[in-house]
Structures are given as structure tokens and as C-alpha cells.
C-alpha positions in Angstrom: -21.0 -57.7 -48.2 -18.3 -58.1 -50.9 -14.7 -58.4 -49.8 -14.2 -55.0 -51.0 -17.1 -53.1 -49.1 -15.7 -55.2 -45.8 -11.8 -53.8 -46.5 -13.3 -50.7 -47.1 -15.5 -50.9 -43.6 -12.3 -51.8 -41.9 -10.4 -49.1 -43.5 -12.7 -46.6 -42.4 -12.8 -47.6 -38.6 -9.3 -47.9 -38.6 -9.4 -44.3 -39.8 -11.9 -43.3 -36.8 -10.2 -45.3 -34.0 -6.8 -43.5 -34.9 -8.8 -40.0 -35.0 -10.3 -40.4 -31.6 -7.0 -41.9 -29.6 -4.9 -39.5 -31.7 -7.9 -36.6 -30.3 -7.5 -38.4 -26.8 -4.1 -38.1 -26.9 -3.4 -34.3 -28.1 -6.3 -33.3 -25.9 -7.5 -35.8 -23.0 -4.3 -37.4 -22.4 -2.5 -34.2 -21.5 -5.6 -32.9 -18.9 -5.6 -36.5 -17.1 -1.5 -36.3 -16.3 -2.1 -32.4 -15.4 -5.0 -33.8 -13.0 -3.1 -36.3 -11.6 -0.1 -33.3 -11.3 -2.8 -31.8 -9.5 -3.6 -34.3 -7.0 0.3 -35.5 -6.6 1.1 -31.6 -5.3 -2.2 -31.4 -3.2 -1.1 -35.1 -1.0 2.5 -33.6 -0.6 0.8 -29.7 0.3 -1.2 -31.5 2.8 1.5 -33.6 4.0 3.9 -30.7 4.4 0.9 -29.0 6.4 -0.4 -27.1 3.9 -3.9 -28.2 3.9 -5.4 -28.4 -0.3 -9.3 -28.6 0.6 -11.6 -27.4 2.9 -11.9 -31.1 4.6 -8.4 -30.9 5.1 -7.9 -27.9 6.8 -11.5 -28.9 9.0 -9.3 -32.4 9.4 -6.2 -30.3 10.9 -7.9 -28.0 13.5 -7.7 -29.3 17.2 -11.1 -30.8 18.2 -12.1 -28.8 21.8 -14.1 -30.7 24.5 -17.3 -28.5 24.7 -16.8 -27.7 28.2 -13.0 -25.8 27.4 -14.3 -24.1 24.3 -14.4 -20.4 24.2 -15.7 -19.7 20.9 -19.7 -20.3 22.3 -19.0 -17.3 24.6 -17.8 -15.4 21.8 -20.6 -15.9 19.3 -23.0 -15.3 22.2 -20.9 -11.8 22.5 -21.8 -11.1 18.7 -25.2 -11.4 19.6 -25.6 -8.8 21.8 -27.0 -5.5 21.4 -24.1 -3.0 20.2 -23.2 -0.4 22.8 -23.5 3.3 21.7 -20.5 5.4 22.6 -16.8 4.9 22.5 -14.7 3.3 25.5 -11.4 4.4 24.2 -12.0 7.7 23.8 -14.0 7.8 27.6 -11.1 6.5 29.2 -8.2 8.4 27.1 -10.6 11.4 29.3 -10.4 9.5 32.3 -6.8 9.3 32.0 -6.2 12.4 30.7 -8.9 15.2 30.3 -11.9 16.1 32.7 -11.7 13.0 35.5 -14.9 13.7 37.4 -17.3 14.0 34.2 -14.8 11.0 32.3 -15.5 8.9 35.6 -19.0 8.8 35.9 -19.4 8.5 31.7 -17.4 5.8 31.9 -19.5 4.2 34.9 -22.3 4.6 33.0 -21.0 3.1 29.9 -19.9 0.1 31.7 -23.0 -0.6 33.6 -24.9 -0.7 30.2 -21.9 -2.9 29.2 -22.2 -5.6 32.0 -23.3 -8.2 30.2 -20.7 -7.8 27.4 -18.1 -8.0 30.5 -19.9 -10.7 32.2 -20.1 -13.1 28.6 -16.4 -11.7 28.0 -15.2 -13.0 31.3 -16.7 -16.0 30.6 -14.9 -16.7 27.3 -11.5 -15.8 28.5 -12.1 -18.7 31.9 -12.0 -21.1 28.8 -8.4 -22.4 27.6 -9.0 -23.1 24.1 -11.1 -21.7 21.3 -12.3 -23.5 18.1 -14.9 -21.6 15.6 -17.4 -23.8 14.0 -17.0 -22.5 10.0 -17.8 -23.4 6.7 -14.2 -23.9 5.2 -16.0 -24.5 1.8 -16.4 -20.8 1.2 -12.9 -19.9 0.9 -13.1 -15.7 0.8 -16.4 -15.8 1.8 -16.3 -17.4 5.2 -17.6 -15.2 8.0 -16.1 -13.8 11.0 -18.8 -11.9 12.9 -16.8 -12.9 16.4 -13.6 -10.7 15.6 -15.8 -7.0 15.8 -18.0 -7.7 18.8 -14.7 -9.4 20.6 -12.3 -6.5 19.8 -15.3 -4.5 21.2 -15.3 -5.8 24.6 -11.7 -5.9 24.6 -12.1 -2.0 24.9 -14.6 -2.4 27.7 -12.6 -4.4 30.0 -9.9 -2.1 29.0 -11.9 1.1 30.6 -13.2 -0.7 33.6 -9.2 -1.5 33.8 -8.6 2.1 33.4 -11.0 3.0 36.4 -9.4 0.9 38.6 -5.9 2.2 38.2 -7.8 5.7 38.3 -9.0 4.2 41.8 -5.5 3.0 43.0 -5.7 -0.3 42.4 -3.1 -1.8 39.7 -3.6 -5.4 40.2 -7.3 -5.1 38.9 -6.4 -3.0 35.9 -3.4 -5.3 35.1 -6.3 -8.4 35.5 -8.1 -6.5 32.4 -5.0 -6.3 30.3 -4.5 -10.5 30.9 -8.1 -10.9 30.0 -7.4 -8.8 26.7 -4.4 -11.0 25.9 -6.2 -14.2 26.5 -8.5 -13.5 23.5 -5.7 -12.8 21.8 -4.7 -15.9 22.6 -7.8 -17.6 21.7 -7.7 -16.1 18.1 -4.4 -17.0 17.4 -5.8 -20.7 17.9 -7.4 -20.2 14.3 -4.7 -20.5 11.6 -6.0 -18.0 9.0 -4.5 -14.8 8.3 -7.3 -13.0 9.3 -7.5 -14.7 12.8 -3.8 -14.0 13.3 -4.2 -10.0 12.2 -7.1 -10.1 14.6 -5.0 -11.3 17.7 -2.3 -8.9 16.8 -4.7 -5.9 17.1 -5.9 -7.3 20.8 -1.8 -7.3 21.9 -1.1 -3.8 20.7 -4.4 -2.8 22.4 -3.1 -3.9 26.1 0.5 -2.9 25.4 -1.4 0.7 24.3 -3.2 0.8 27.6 -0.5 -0.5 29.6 1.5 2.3 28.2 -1.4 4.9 29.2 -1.0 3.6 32.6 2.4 4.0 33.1 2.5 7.6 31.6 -0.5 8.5 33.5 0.6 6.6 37.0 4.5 7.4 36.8 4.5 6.6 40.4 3.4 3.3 40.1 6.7 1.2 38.9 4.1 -1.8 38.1 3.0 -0.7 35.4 6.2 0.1 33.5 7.1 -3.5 34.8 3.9 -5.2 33.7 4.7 -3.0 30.0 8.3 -4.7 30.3 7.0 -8.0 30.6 4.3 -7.8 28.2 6.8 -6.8 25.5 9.2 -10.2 26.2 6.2 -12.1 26.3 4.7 -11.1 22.8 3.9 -14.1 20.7 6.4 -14.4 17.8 4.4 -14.9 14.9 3.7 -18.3 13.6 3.7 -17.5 9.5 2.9 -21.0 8.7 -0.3 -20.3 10.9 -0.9 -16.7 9.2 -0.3 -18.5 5.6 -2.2 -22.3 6.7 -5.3 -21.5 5.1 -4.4 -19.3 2.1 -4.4 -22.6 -0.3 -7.8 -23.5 1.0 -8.7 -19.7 0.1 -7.8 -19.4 -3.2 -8.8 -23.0 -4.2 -12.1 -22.8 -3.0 -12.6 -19.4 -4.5 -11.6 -20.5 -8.0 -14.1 -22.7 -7.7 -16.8 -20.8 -6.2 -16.3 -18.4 -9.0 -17.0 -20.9 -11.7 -20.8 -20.9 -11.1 -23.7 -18.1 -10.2 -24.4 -20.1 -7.2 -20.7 -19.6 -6.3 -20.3 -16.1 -7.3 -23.6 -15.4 -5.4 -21.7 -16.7 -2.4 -19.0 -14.2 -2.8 -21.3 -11.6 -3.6 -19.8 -11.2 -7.1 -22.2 -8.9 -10.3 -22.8 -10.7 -13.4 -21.1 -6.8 -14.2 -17.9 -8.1 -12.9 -17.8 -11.0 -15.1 -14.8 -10.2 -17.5 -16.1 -10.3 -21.4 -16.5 -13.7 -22.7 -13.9 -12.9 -25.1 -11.6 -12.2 -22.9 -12.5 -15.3 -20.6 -11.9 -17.3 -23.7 -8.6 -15.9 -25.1 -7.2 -16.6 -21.7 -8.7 -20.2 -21.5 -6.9 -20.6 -24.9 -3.9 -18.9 -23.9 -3.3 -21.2 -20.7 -6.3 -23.9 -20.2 -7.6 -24.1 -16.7 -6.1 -27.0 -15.1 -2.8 -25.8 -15.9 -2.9 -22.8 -14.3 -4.7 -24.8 -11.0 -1.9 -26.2 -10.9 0.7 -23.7 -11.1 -1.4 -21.9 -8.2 -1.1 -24.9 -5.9 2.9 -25.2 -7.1 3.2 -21.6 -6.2 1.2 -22.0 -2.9 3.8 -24.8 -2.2 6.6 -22.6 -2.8 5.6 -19.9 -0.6 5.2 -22.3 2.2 8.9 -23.5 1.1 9.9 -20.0 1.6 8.5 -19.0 5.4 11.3 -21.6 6.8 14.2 -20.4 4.1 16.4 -18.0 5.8 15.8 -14.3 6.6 18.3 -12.9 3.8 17.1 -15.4 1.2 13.0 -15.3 2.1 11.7 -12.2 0.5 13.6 -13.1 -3.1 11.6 -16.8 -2.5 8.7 -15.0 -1.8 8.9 -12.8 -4.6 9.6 -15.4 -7.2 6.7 -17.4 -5.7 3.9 -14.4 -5.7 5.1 -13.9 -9.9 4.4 -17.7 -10.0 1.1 -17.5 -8.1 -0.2 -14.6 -10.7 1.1 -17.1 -13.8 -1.1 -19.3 -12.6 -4.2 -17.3 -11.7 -4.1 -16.0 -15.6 -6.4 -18.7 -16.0 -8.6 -17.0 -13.4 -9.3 -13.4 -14.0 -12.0 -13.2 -11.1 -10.1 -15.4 -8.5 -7.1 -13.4 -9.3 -8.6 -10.0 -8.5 -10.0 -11.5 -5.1 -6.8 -13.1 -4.2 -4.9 -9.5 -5.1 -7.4 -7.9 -2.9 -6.9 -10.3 -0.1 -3.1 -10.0 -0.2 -2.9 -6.2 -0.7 -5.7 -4.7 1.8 -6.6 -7.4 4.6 -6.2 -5.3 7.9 -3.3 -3.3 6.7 -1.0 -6.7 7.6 1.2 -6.9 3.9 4.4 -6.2 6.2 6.0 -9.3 8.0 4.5 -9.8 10.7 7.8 -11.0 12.7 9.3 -7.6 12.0 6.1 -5.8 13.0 6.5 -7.3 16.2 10.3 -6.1 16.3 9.1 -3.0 15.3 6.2 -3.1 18.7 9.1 -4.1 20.7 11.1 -1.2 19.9 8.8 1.4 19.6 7.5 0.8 23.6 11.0 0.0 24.5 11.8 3.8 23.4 8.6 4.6 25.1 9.9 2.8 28.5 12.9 4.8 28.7 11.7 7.8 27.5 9.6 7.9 31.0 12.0 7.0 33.0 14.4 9.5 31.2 14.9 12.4 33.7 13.3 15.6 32.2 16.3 17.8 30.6 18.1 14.7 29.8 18.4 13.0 26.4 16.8 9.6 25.8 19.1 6.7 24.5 17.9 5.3 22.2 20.7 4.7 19.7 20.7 0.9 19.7 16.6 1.2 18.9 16.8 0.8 15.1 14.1 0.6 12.4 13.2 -3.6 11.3 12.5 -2.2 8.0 15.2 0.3 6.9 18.1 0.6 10.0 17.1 4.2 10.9 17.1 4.7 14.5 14.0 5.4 16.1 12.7 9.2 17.1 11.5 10.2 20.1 10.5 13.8 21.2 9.2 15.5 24.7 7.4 18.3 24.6 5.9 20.1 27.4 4.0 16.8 28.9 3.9 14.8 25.9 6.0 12.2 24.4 6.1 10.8 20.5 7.9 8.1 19.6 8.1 7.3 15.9 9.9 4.5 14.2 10.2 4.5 10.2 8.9 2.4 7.7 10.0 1.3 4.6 11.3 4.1 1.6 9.4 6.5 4.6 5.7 5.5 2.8 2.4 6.8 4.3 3.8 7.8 7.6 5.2 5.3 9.9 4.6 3.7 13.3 3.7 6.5 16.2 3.1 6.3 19.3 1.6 9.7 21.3 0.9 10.0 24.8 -1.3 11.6 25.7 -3.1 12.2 22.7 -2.9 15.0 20.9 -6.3 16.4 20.5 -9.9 15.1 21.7 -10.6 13.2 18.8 -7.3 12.4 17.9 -5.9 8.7 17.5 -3.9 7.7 20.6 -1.6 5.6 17.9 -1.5 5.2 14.6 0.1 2.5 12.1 0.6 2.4 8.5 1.4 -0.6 6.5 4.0 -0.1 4.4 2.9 0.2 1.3 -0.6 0.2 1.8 -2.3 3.5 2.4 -4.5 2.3 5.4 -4.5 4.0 8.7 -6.0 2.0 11.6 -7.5 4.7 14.1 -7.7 5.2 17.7 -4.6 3.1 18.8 -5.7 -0.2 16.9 -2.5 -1.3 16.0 0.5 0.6 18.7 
């Protein structure tokens, strides 16, 4: 080789070796610093209690000595045969319709029942609760407990009803503790879902507890066991409502980068966006930028739950705009996640005022009993969480409705009515503001 073929060689792979760390540094430089971003923000989420991966959050639930674990009796309740016929509406006609005929329906409904009270009874005896899931499938992970559970919380709620109906308030009250205890249980599981579920079982036992004390106006333990059960509702834990969310939407992005994922989810190939689109949005913000503005945003939300009332909805707000920014990246994940946040059990209020709201509304419905008939019910210092407007409540003929407004006055708002107007009527009803979802039979008051 001359001396002039060798330059020329050496030229050359200069030329190559300044192409491919120039490349390395316009492109691959840039994605290794925003993964190492990435990780950086998922230590300190973690740290802060915000758990990044599914191992993580697995990591941060309790373990539960086998022998004080509920959640056995509570898969073995989903695994029973479902009961036909509705509990509620047998003892809202125990209560309040054709006693004789509502009696022996409902004895017959509970005998076929037994061994949904029985395995019930047996879950409750058990001080903790730990469900044995697959954290990995973010949106996708089951709950087949919460529907079979919420069911025999309506059956130990109408053998409750019988004994009151029998004179004997210190048995029905026992049914209303069991009810809260699985409320309890639930509200062991730090997932939105698990939280919403546990809320439900509270307003069902202050619901019946209510019944009672319309129904038995000459019992003053059951307005007193109403009382109590309204000082003892569990303030909401939002860190535990929101602990899981990162997990969700982490593992879902994920899930929905491959069929085998998407199959998980039970996402079409038809709702696939175009591959057009997919790529002009890959081009417009690359995908491990906008992972990491999610987790940044996820981080600021959680920031935001301990950030005073007055200043919490604007953090919020400005972390839900950075959330979306970030799932641009993510067409399908962003759908889900809108979904999710939008619809999930009716529960896009603040859960801390929907429990003022619960308070108030059976506070109103306390006095409004004990209000001699003729005589207006104070109720001027019962105001509205959401907008300041006092609550309503009217009496008419036997009946009494208490009603307390929602935000801007949309879909409704929360209603109590006892007795219930109309056979097939709900006993309560609640509407999330802004969500036009109505939860029947007195699943939410």
C-alpha cells in the first residue's frame, strides 16, 4: 500500500468514526440521558411512595400470615353459585311494603343464601386482607372478589333487616359491623378501584342504618348507631386511592406495545390508530420522552394530594395537562388512561368531599326524624362540599328527601328518599359530578 492509498484509508475512517459518534451523539446519546431521566424519577417515585413497577408496588403491600388473611374467604365467595333475586329490594318490602309476604321471601332468600353468609362471616372473623394479583397487568388486572363481596354485603344486610323487623337491634346492628369490616378489608388494597369498592360497602350500612331508624322511630339505637357510624367514616387516604395509578399506566403503555399485550387488555387490531398517525406522533415526540413526562406528571400529582385544599385542584390540573403531554406518545394508553380517570365507578369527585357530602346528607336526614312533624328542619349550617348551597330537605306525607347539590347542579345531585318512592325505584341515588352515571338501588347514599 503506497503512502497515499494508506492517508487516504485513514482519511476515510476518520470520516466514518466521526459519522457514527456524531450519529451516536444526535441520536443515541440523547435516548440514554432521557433513560437514565427515566430511572432517576422512578427511584425518587418509589421513594416518595409512589411505587414505578409492578415489583414495587408487590414489594410495598403488607405480607398477611395465612391464618389472619381474609381474601381466601373472599375468592371462595366468588366461587359460589350466584343467587337469583334481589335482597335490597326484598327487604326495602320488609321494611316498608307487604311484611308477611316480604318476610317469608326474604327467609327464603336467605336460606338459599347460607352458605354465602356462612363464607361471609368467615372473612369478616379475619383482621386483615391481602389479594394475591398479577400487578404486571396494569388495566387489566382482575377483581372478581369486589361483585360477589358487595353481593353478600346485601344479604347480611336483609338478614339484619329481619331482625330489627323481629325486635332485636343488636343483631341487625351486628350485620351493619360485618358490612363495614369488608369495607375495611378492601380499603387494605391501595388501588382506586379497591378504595371506590369500600366506599360503596359504607354508604350501603349508613343506607340501611337509615332504613332502620325511619322504619323503627321508637328505637333511639338506631339513630345512635347512624350517629356513630357517620363520625367514624374512614377519611379517605388519596395517596392510597392514587398508589397504584403509576403502576397502571406504566404497565399499560407497555402492554400496548405488543399483540400479546394488547390481547391482555382485550384491545382490536381495529383500534390500532393508522400507522401514519402512530408515526407522525413518534416523530413529533419520540417515546421515551413522553414516558417520561408521564412518570414526571405522575410525580406531580402525588406532590399535589398533600399541597393545601385552596392550592390542590390548580396542582392537579396543571399535572393532568402534563400527564396528557406525555401520553401524546401513546395514543392507545392515552384513551385507556382517559377512560379510567373519567368513568371508573362514578368516583372523578374528591373523595374527601364525598365523604363531607355523606356526612351531611344523613346528618340532615338525622334531624329531619327527630324533627317534630309541623316543624321546620334546621338545617342551615348543612351546606353543599361542592358549591356552598345549603342542603334541601322535604316531608311529605310519610316520606322524607334530602338532597344536597353538586357541582354547576350537573346530572342531578346526591338524594337520599325514605322510603322509596315506588316498587322499583332506587332507595338512593348518586351522581358524580360530571359524569353522567347513576348508581342504582342505594349503591352509593
Amino acid at each position: 500500500m503506497t503512502l497515499g492509498t494508506r492517508t487516504f484509508g485513514i482519511v476515510v475512517s476518520g470520516c466514518l468514526a466521526v459519522l457514527v459518534v456524531g450519529g451516536f451523539l444526535a441520536f443515541g446519546w440523547p435516548a440514554l440521558r432521557t433513560e437514565a431521566d427515566f430511572q432517576v424519577q422512578a427511584r425518587l417515585a418509589t421513594a416518595e411512595g409512589l411505587p414505578a413497577t409492578a415489583s414495587a408496588f408487590e414489594a410495598y403491600l403488607p405480607r398477611v400470615a395465612d391464618a389472619a388473611n381474609a381474601a381466601p374467604s373472599y375468592v371462595a365467595l366468588s366461587r359460589l353459585p350466584r343467587l337469583s333475586g334481589d335482597p335490597t329490594k326484598i327487604g326495602q318490602d320488609v321494611l316498608f311494603g307487604d311484611r308477611t309476604a316480604a318476610v317469608k321471601r326474604a327467609s327464603s332468600y336467605l336460606t338459599a343464601a347460607v352458605h354465602q353468609l356462612e363464607t361471609a362471616e368467615a372473612a369478616v372473623a379475619k383482621p386483615h386482607c391481602r389479594f394475591d394479583r398479577d400487578w404486571s397487568l396494569g388495566v387489566a388486572v382482575l377483581f372478581p372478589e369486589f361483585g360477589p363481596a358487595k353481593s353478600a354485603a346485601k344479604s347480611l344486610l336483609l338478614r339484619g333487616t329481619l331482625s330489627a323487623t323481629a325486635g332485636r337491634p343488636l343483631d341487625a346492628l351486628q350485620e351493619v359491623k360485618r358490612v363495614q369490616k369488608m369495607a375495611a378489608h378492601f380499603r387494605q388494597e391501595p388501588t382506586r378501584l379497591s378504595q371506590a369498592v369500600a366506599g360503596s360497602l359504607d354508604s350501603s350500612a349508613l343506607r340501611q342504618l337509615a332504613m332502620w331508624a325511619y322504619a323503627f322511630r321508637n328505637e333511639p339505637r338506631y339513630r345512635e348507631a347512624l350517629r356513630g357510624a357517620l363520625q367514624s367514616l374512614p377519611e379517605p387516604d388519596l395517596h392510597d386511592w392514587h398508589r397504584f395509578d403509576l403502576v397502571e399506566i406504566m404497565t399499560t403503555i407497555e402492554l400496548c406495545k405488543t399483540k400479546k399485550g394488547r390481547d391482555k387488555i382485550g384491545l382490536k387490531d381495529s383500534d390500532l390508530p393508522p400507522s401514519s398517525v402512530a408515526n407522525a406522533l413518534a416523530l413529533a415526540q419520540p417515546p421515551d420522552k413522553g414516558r417520561l413526562e408521564v412518570i414526571k406528571a405522575m410525580r406531580d400529582m402525588w406532590t399535589a394530594i398533600d399541597a393545601a385544599e385552596q392550592d390542590r385542584k390548580l396542582m392537579m390540573d396543571k399535572a393532568e395537562n402534563r400527564m396528557y403531554r406525555g401520553l401524546v406518545s401513546f395514543p392507545i394508553a392515552a384513551r385507556l388512561y382517559e377512560a379510567l380517570s373519567d368513568t371508573e365507578l362514578g368516583t372523578t369527585s374528591d373523595p374527601s368531599e364525598e365523604r363531607k357530602a355523606k356526612v351531611i346528607l344523613y346528618t340532615a336526614f338525622v334531624r329531619a326524624i327527630e324533627t317534630p312533624s309541623g316543624s321546620p328542619v334546621k338545617v342551615e349550617d348543612l351546606r353543599s362540599p361542592y358549591d356552598g348551597k345549603p342542603v334541601s330537605v322535604k316531608r311529605s306525607g310519610d316520606s322524607i328527601e334530602v338532597e344536597l347539590s353538586t357541582p354547576h347542579g350537573l346530572f342531578g345531585g346526591m338524594k337520599l328518599v325514605v322510603p322509596p318512592k315506588g316498587s322499583n325505584g332506587p332507595i338512593a341515588t348518586r351522581v358524580a359530578p360530571g359524569n353522567d352515571l347513576r348508581l342504582q338501588s342505594g349503591a352509593i347514599c
